[in-house]
matplotlib code that plots the C-alpha trace (Angstrom):
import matplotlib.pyplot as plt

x = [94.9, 95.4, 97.8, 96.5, 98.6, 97.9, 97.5, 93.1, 94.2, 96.0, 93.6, 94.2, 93.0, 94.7, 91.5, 89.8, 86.2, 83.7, 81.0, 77.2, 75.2, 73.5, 76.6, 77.9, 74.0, 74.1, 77.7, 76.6, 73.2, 75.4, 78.4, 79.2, 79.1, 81.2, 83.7, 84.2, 83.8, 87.3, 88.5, 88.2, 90.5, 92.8, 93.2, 93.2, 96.2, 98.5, 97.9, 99.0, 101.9, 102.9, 102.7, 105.4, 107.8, 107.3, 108.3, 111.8, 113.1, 115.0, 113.4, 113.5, 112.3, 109.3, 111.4, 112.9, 109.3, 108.5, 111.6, 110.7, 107.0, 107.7, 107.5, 110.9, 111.5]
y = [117.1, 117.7, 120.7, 123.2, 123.9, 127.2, 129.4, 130.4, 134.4, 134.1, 133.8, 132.4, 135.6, 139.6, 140.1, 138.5, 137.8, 140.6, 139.6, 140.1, 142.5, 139.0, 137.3, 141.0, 141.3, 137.3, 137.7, 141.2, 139.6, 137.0, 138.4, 136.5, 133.0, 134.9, 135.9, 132.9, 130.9, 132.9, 133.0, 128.5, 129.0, 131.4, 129.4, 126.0, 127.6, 128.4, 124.9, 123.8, 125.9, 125.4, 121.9, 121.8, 124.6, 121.9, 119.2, 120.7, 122.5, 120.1, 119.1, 120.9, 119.3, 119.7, 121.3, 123.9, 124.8, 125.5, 127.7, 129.5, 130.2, 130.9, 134.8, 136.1, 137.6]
z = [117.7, 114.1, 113.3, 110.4, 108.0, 107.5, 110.9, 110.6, 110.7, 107.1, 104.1, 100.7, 98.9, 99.7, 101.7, 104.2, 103.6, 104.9, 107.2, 106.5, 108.4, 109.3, 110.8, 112.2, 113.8, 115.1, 116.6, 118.2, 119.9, 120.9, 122.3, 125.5, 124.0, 120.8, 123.8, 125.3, 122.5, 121.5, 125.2, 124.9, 121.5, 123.1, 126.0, 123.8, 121.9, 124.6, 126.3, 123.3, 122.6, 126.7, 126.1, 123.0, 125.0, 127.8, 125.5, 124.7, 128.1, 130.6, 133.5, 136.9, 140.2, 142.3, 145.3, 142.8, 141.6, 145.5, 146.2, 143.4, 144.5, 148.2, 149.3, 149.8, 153.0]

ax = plt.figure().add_subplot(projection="3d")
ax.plot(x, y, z, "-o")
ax.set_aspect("equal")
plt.show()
């Protein structure tokens, strides 16, 4: 996956652009597939930034994964 170099919530101008009442009216008759059209990129973005985290911690074994989980009595 090819990394932006410019994180998509910072604009090049002061201000970001302003939406049309078109786009506002399209987004608003089509709000679920607007939500989880931003819920995929959400999740899509902290996959990613697990995976990296994942990259650079030591790693742990299967066993101490389980003892952590397990209910403590």
């Amino acid at each position: 996956m090819k990394k932006l170099s410019t994180p998509l919530f910072l604009f090049p101008s002061p201000q970001p652009p302003v939406p049309s009442p078109q786009s506002l009216r399209l987004i608003h008759d089509n709000r679920k597939e607007v939500s989880e059209f931003l819920a995929e990129i959400i999740e899509d973005v902290a996959m990613e930034q697990a995976i990296a985290e994942g990259e650079t911690t030591k790693l742990v074994s299967r066993e101490s994964i389980f003892q952590l989980l397990e209910p403590k009595a």
